[in-house]
Residue frames as a rotation matrix with the C-alpha (Angstrom) as fourth column:
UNK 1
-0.448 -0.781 -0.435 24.32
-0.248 -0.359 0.900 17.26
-0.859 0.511 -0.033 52.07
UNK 2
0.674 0.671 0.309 22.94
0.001 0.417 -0.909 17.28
-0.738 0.613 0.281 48.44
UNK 3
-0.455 -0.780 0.430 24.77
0.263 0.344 0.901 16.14
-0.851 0.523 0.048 45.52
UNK 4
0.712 0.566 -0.416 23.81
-0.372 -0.199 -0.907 17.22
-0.596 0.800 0.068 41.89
UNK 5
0.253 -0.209 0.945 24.30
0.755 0.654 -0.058 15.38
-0.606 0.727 0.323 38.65
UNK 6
0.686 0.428 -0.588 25.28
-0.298 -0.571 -0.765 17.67
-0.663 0.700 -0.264 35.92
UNK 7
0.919 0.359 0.161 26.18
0.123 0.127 -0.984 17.08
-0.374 0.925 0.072 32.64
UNK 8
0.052 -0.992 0.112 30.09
0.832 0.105 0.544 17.08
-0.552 0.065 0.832 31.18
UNK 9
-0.391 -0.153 0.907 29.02
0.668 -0.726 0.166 19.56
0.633 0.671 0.386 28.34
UNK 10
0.837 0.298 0.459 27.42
0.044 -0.873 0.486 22.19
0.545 -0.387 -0.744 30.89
UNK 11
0.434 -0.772 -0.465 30.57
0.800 0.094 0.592 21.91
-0.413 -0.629 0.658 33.12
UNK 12
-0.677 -0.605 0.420 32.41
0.732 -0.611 0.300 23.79
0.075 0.510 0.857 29.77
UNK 13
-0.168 0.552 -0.817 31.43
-0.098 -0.834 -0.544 27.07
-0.981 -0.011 0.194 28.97
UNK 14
0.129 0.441 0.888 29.14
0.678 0.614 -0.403 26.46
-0.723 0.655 -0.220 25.86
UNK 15
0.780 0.434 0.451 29.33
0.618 -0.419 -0.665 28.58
-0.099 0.797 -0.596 22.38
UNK 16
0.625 -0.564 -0.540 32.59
-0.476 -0.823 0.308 30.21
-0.618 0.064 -0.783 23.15
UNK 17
0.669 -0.299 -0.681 35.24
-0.556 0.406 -0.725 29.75
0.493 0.863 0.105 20.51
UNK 18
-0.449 -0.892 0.050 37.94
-0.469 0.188 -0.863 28.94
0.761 -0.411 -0.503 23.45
UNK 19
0.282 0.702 -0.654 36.31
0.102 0.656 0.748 26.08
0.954 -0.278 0.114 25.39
UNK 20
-0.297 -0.459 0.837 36.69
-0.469 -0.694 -0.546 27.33
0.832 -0.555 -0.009 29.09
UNK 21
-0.509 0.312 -0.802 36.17
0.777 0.567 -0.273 25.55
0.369 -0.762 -0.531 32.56
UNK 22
0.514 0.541 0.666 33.38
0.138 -0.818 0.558 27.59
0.846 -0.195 -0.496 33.95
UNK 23
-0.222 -0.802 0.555 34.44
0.001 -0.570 -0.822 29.83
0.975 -0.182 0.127 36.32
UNK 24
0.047 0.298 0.954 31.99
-0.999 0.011 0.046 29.77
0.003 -0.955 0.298 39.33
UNK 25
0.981 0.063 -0.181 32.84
-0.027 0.981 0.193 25.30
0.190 -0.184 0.964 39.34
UNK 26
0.121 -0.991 -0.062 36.15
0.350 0.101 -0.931 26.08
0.929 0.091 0.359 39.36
UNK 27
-0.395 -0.116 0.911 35.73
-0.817 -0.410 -0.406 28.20
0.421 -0.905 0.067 42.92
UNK 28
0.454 0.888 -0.075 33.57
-0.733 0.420 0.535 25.86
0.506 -0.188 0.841 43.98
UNK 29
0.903 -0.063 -0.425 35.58
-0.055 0.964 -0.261 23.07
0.426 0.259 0.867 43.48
UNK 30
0.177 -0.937 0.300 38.79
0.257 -0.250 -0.934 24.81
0.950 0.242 0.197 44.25
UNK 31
0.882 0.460 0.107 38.84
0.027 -0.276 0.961 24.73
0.471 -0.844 -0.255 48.19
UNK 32
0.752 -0.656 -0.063 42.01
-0.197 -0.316 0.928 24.26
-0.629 -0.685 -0.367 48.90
UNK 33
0.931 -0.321 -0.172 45.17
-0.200 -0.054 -0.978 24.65
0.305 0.945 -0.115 45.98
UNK 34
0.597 -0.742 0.306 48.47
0.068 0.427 0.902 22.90
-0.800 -0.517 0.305 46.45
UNK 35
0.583 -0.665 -0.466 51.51
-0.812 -0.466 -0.351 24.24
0.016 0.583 -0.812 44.38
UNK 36
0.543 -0.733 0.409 54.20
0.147 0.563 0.814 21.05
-0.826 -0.382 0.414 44.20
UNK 37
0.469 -0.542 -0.698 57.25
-0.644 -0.750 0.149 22.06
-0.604 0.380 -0.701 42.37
UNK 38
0.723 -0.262 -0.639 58.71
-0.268 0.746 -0.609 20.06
0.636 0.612 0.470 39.17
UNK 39
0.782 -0.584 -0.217 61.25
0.621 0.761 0.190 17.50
0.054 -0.283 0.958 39.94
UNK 40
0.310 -0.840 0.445 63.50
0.756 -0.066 -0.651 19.60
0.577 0.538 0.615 38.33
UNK 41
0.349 -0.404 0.845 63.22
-0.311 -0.901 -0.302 22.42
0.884 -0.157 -0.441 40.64
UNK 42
0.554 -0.197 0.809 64.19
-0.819 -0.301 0.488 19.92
0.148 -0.933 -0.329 43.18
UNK 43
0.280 -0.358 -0.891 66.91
-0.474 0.755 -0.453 17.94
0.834 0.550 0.042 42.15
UNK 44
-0.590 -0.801 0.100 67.94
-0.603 0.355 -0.714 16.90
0.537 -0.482 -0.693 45.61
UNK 45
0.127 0.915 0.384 64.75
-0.931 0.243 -0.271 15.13
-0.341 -0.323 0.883 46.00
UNK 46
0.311 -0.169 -0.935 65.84
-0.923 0.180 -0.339 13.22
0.225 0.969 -0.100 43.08
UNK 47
-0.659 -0.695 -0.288 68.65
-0.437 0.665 -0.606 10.47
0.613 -0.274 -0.741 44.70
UNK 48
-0.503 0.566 0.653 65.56
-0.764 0.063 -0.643 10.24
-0.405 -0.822 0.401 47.72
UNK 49
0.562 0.825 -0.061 62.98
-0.690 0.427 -0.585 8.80
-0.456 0.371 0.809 45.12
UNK 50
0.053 -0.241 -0.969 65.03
-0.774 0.603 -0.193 6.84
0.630 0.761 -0.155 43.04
UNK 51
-0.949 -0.293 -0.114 66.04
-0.200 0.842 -0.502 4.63
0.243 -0.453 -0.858 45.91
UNK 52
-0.517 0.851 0.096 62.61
-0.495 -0.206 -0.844 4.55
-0.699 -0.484 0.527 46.98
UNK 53
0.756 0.572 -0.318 61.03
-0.650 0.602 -0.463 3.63
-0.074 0.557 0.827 43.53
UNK 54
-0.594 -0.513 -0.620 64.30
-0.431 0.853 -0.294 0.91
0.680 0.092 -0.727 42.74
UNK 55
-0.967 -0.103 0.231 63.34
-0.238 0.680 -0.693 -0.91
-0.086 -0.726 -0.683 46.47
UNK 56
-0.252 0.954 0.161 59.51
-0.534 0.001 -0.845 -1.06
-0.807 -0.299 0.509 45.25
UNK 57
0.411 0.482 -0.774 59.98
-0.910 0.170 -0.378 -1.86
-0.051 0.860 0.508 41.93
UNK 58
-0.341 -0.925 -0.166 62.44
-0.749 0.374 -0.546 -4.14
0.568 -0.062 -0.821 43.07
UNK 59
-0.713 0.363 0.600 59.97
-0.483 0.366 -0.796 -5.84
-0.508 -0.857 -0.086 45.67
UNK 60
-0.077 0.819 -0.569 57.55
-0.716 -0.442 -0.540 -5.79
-0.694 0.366 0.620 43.02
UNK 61
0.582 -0.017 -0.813 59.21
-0.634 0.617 -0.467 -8.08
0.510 0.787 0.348 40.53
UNK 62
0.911 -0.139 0.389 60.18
-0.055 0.892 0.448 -10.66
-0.409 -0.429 0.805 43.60
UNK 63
0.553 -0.807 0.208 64.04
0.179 -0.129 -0.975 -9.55
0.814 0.577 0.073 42.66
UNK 64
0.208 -0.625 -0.753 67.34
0.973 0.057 0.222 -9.28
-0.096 -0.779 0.620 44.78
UNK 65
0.770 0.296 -0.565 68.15
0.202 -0.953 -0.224 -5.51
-0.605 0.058 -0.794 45.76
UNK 66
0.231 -0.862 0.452 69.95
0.968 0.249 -0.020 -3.82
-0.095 0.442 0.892 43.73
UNK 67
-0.031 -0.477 -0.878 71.94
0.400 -0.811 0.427 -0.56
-0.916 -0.338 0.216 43.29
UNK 68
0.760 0.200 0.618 71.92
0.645 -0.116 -0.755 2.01
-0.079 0.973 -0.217 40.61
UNK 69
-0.135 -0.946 0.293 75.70
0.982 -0.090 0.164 2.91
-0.129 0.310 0.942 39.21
UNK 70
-0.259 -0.330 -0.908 76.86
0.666 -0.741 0.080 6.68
-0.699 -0.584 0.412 40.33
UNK 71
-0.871 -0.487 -0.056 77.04
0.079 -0.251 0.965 7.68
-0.484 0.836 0.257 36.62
UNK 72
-0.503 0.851 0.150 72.80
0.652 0.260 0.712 7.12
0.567 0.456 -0.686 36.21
UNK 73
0.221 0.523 -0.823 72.48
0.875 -0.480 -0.070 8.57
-0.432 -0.704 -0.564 39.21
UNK 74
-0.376 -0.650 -0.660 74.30
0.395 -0.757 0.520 11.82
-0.838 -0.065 0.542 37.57
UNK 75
-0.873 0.200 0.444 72.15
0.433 -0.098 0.896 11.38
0.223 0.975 0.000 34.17
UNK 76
0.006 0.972 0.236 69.38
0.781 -0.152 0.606 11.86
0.624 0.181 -0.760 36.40
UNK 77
-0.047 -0.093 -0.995 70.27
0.709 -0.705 0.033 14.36
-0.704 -0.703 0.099 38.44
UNK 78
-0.852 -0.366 -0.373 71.12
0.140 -0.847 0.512 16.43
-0.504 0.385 0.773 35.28
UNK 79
-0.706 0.622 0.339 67.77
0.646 0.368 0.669 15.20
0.292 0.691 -0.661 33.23
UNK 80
-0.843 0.335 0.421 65.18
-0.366 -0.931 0.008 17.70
0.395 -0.147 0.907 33.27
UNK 81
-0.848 0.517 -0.115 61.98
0.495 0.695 -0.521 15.21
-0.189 -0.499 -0.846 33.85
UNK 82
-0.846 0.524 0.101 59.29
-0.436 -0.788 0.434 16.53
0.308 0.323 0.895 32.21
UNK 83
0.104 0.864 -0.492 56.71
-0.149 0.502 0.852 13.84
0.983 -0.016 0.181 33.00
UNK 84
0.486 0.341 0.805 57.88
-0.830 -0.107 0.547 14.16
0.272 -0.934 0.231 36.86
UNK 85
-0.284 -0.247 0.926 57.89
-0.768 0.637 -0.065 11.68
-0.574 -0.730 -0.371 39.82
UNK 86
0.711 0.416 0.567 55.97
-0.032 0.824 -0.565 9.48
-0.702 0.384 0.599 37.14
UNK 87
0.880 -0.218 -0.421 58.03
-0.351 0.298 -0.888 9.44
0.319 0.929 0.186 34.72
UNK 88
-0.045 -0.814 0.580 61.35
-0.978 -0.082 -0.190 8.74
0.202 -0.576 -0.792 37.43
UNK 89
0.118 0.524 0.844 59.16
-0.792 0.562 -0.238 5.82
-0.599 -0.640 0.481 38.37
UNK 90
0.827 0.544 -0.138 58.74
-0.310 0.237 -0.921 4.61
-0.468 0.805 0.365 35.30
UNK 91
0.458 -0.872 -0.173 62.38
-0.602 -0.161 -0.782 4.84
0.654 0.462 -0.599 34.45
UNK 92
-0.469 -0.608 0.641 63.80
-0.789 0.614 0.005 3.05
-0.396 -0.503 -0.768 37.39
UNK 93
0.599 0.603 0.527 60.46
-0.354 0.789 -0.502 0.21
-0.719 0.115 0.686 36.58
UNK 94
0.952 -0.170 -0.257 62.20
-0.161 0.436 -0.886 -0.18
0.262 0.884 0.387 32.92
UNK 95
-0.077 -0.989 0.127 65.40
-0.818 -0.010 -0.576 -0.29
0.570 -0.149 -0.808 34.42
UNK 96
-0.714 -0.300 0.632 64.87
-0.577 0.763 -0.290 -3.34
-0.395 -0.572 -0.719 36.56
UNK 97
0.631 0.619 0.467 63.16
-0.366 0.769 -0.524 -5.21
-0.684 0.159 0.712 34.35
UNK 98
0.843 -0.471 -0.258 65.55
-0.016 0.457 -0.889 -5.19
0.537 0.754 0.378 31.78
UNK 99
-0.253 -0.797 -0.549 68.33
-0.233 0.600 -0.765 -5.75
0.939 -0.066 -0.337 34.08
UNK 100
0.600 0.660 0.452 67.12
-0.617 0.022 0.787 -8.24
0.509 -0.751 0.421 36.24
UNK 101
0.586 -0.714 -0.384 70.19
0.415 0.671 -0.615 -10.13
0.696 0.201 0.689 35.85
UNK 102
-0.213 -0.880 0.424 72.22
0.169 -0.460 -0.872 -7.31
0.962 -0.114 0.247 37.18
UNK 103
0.320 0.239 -0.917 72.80
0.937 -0.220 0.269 -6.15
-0.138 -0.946 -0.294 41.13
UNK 104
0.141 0.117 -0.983 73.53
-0.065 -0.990 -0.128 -2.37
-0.988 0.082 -0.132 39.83
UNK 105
0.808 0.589 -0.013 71.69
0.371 -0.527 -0.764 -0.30
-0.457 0.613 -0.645 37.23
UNK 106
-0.228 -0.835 -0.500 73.94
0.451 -0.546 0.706 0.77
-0.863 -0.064 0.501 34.57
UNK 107
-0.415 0.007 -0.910 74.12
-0.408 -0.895 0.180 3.58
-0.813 0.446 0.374 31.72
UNK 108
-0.884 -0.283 -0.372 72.97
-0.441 0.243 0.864 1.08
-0.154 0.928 -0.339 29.25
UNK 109
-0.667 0.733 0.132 69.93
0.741 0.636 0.216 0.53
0.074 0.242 -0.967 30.71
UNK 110
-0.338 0.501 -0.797 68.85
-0.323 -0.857 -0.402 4.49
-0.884 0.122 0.452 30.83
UNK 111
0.558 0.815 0.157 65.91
0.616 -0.280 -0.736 4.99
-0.556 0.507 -0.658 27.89
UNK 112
-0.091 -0.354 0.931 66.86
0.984 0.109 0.138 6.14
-0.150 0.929 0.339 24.93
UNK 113
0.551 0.829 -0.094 64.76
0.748 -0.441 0.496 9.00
0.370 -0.344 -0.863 25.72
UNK 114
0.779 -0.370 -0.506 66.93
0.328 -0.446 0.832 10.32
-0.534 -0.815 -0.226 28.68
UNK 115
0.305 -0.887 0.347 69.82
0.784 0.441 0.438 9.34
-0.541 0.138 0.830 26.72
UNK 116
0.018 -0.041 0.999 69.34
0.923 -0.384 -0.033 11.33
0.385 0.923 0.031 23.38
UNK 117
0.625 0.752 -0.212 68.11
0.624 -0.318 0.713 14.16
0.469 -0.578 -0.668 25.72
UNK 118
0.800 -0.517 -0.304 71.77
0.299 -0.096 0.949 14.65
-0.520 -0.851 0.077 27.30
UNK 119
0.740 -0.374 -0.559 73.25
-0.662 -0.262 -0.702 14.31
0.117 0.890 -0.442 24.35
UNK 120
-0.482 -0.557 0.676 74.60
-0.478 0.814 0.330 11.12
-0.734 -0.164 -0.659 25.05
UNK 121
0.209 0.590 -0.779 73.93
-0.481 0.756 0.444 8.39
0.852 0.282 0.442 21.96
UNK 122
0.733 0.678 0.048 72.77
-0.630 0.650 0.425 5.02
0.257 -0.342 0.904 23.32
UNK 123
0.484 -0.751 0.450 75.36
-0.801 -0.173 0.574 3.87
-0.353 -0.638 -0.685 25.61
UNK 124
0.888 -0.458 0.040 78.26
0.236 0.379 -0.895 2.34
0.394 0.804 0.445 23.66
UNK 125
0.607 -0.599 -0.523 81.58
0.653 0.000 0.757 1.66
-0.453 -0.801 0.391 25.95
UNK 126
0.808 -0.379 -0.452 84.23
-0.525 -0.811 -0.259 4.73
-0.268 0.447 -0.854 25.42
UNK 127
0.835 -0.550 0.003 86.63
0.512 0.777 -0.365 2.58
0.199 0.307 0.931 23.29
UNK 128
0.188 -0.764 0.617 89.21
0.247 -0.572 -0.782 5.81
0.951 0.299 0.081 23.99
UNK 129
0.880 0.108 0.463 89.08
-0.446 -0.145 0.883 6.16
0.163 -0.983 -0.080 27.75
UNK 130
-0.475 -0.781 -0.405 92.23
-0.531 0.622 -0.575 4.72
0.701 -0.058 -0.711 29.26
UNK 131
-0.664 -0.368 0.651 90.10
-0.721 0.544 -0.428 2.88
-0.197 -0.754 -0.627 31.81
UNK 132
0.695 0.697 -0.180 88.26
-0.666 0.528 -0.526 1.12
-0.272 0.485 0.831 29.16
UNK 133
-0.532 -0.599 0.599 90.61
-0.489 0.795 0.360 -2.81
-0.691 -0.102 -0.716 29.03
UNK 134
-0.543 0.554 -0.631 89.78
-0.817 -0.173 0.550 -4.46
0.195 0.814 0.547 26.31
UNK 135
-0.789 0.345 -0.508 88.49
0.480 0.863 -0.159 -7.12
0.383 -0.369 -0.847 28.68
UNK 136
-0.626 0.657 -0.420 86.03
0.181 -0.401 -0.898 -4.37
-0.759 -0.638 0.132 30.31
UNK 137
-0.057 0.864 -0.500 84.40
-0.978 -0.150 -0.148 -3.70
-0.202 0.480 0.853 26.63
UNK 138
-0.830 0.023 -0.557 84.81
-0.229 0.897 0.378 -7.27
0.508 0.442 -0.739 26.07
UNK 139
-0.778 0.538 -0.325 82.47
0.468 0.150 -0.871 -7.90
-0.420 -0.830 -0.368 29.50
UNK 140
-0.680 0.529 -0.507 80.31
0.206 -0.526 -0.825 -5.52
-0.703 -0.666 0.249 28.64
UNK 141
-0.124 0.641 -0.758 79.09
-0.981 0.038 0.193 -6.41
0.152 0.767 0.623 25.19
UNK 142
-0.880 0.179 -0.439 79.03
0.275 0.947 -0.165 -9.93
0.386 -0.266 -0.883 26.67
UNK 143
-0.918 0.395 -0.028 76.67
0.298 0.641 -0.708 -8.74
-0.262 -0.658 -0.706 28.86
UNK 144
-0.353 0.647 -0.676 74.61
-0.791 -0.592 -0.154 -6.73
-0.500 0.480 0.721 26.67
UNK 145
-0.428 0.349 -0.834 74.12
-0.610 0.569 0.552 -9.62
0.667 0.744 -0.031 24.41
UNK 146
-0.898 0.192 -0.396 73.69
0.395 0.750 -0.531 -12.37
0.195 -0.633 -0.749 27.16
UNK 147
-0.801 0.583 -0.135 70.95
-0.035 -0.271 -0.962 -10.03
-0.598 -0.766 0.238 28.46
UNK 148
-0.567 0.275 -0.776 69.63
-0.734 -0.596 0.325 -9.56
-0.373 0.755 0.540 25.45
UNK 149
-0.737 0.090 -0.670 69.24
-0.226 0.901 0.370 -13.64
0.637 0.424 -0.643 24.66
UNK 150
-0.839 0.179 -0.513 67.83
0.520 0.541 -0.661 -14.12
0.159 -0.822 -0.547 27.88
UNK 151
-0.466 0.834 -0.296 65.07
-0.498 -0.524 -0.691 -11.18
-0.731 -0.175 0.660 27.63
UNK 152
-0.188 0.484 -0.854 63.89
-0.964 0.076 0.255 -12.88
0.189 0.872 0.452 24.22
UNK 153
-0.568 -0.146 -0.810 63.84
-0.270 0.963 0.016 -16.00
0.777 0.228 -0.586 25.38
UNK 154
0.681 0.629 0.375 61.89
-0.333 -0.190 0.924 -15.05
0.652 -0.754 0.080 28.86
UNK 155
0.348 -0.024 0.937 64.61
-0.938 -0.015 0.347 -16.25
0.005 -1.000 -0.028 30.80
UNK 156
0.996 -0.057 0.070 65.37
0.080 0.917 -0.390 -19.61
-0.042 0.394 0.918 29.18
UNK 157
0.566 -0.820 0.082 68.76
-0.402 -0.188 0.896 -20.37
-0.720 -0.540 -0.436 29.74
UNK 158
0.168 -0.188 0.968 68.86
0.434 0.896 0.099 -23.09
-0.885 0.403 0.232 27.42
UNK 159
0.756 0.456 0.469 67.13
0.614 -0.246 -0.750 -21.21
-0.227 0.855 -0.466 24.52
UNK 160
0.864 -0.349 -0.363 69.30
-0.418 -0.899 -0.133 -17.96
-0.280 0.266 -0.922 25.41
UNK 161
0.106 -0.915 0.389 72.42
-0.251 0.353 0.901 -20.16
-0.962 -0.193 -0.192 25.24
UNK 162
0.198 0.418 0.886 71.28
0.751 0.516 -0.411 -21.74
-0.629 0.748 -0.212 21.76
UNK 163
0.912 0.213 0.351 70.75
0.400 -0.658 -0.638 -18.15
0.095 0.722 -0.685 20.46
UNK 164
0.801 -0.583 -0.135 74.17
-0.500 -0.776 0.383 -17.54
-0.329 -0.239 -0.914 21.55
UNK 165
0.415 -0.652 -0.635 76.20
-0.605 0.324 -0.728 -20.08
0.680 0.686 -0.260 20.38
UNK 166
-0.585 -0.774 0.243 77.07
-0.758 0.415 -0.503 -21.42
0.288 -0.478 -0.830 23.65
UNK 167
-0.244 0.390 -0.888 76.26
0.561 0.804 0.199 -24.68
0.791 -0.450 -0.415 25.82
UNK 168
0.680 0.698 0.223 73.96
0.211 -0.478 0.853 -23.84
0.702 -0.533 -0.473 28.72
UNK 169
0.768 0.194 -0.611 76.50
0.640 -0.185 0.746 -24.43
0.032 -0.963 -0.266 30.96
UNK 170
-0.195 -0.968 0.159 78.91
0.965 -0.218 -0.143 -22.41
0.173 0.126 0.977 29.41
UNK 171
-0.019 0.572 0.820 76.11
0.016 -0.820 0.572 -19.49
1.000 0.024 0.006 29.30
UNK 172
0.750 0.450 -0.485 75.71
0.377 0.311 0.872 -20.27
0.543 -0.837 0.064 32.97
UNK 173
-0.076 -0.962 -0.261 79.81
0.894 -0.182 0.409 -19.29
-0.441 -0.202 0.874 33.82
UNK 174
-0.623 -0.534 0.572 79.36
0.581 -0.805 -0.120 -16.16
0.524 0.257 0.812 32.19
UNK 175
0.253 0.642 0.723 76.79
0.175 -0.766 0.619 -15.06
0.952 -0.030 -0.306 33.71
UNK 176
0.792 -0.179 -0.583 78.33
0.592 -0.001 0.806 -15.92
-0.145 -0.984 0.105 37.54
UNK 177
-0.317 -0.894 -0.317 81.49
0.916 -0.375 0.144 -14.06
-0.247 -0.244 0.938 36.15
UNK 178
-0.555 0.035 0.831 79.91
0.449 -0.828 0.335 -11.38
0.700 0.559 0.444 34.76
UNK 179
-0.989 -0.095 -0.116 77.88
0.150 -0.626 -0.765 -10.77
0.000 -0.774 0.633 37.70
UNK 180
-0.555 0.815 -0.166 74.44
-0.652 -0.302 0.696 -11.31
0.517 0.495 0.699 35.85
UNK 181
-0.158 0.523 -0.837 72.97
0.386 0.813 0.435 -14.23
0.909 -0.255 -0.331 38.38
């Protein structure tokens, strides 16, 4: 078998105005062509991978499993995915890092990105819902902040408590009630 060296600029087709992959490397090269449809044209792929990337990325960062709330699953079902299976990947990855606290993935940790996309702003409890209590938005900007203290701080309990006004172990009780430990 012989192998040849050639050059990156002969590869292109030189002097044309529309830089072209030559045509007889392309056959060459082109022995056998695999079509894989976007994500999007297979959304029922969609629920498959996520659980897949969650239990890797999840393995990955030496976390307890966790679940991802019905309502994400539905952002991504509708989301078009332009960057693919990588970019899905990606999305669950940023989703368990910033909530490592949590044991399911919710709407507030979807990417801004995804978010704006849907035409959803950055998730912000429906204060008009009737099954919004004002103890559920109460919870949930608790835990938005708590998480919040605790990503700047790396995890410090102490520190995040400090930046919160509370005593550690008071920071410590919300997070077992809230569900964030």
């Amino acid at each position: 078998m012989r192998a040849s060296l050639l050059q990156p600029t002969r590869i292109w087709n030189a002097g044309s105005q529309k830089e072209k992959f030559r045509e007889d490397l392309f056959y060459r090269l082109s022995v056998l062509t695999i079509t894989v449809p976007s994500l999007q044209e297979r959304p029922e792929e969609i629920p498959i991978l996520v659980e897949y990337f969650l239990d890797q990325a999840v393995k990955e960062a030496g976390l307890e499993p966790k679940k991802i709330h019905p309502r994400v699953m539905r952002m991504f079902l509708d989301y078009s995915w332009p960057g693919n299976c990588r970019q899905l990947k990606h999305e669950i990855e940023q989703m368990v890092i910033l909530g490592k606290y949590d044991s399911i993935l919710t709407e507030e940790l979807v990417s801004r990105k995804i978010l704006l996309s849907l035409g959803k702003a950055p998730y912000i409890p429906d204060l008009e819902a009737d099954s919004s209590s004002l103890r559920e938005v109460t919870n949930l900007l608790e835990k938005r902040l708590i998480r919040k203290a605790l990503q700047e701080t790396n995890g410090n309990k102490t520190h995040a408590a400090e930046m919160l006004g509370l005593t550690r172990r008071g920071l410590l009780k919300k997070i077992q009630r809230l569900g964030l430990g």
